[in-house]
C-alpha positions in Angstrom: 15.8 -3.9 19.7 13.5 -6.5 17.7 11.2 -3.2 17.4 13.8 -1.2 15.9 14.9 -4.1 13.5 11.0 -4.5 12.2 10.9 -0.8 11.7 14.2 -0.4 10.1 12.8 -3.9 8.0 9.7 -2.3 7.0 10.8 1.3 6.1 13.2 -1.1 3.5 9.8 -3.2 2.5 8.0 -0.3 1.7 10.3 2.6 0.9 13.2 1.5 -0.7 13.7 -0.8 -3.8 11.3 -3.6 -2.5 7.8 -5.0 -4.1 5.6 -2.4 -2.8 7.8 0.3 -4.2 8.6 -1.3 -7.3 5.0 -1.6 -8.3 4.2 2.5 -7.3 7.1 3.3 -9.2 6.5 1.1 -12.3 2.7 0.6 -12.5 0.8 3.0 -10.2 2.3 6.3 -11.2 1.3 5.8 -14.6 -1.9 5.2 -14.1 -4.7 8.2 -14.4 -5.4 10.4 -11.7 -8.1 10.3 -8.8 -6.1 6.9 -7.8 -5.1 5.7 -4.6 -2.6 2.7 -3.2 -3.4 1.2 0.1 -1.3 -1.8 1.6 -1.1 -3.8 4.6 2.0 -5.0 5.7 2.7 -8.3 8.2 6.4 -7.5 8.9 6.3 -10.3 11.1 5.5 -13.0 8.8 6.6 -11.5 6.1 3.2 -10.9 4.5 1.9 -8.2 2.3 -0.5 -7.1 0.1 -2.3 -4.0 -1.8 -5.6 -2.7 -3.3 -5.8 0.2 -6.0 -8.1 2.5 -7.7 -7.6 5.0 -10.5 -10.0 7.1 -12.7 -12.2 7.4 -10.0 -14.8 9.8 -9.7 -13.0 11.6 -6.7 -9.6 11.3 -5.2 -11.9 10.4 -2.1 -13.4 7.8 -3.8 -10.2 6.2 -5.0 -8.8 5.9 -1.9 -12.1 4.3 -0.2 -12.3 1.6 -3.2 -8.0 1.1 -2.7 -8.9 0.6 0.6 -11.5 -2.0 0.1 -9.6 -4.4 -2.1 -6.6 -4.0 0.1 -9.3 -5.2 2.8 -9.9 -7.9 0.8 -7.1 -9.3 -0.1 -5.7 -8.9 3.3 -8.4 -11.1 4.6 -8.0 -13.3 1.6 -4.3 -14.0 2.2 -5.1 -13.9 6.2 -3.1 -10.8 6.8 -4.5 -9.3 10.3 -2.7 -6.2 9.8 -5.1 -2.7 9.1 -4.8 -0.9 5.4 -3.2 2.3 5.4 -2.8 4.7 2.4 0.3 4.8 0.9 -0.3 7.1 -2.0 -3.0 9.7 -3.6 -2.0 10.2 -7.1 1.5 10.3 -7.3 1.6 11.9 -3.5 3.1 9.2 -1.2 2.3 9.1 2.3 3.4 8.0 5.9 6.9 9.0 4.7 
């Protein structure tokens, strides 16, 4: 049951009005194509965090520099949870 409750908890997080969606929907889709949106999520302490690129060379490229700074940051704010793509342009993922 606790399983169920952090995946019902992190589909909310990331899919429905919370930060991570807030900022695709009000920052990230505006910006210029060959962009990418990684995150890492620590639903069990409640920790996340995100790395972009746009106007990259490739859409390739975006994502491996979003996934980089989402590296970053994650081990920055000692988040021990892998970066996944969420979006390629304005294409979401892992939905």
């Amino acid at each position: 049951m606790k399983y169920l409750f952090l995946l019902l908890g992190l589909a909310t997080f990331v899919f429905a009005e919370g930060p991570i969606e807030r900022f695709y929907k009000e920052k990230f889709q505006g910006l210029e194509d060959n962009k990418a949106l990684a995150i890492a999520i620590d639903s069990e302490n409640g920790k996340w965090t995100i790395g972009w690129s746009y106007n990259a060379a490739s859409k390739a490229s975006a994502k491996k520099t979003a996934l980089k700074h989402c590296e970053k940051s994650a081990k920055k704010n000692k988040i021990f949870k892998q970066c996944t793509i969420y979006a390629v342009n304005n294409r979401k993922y892992n939905q």
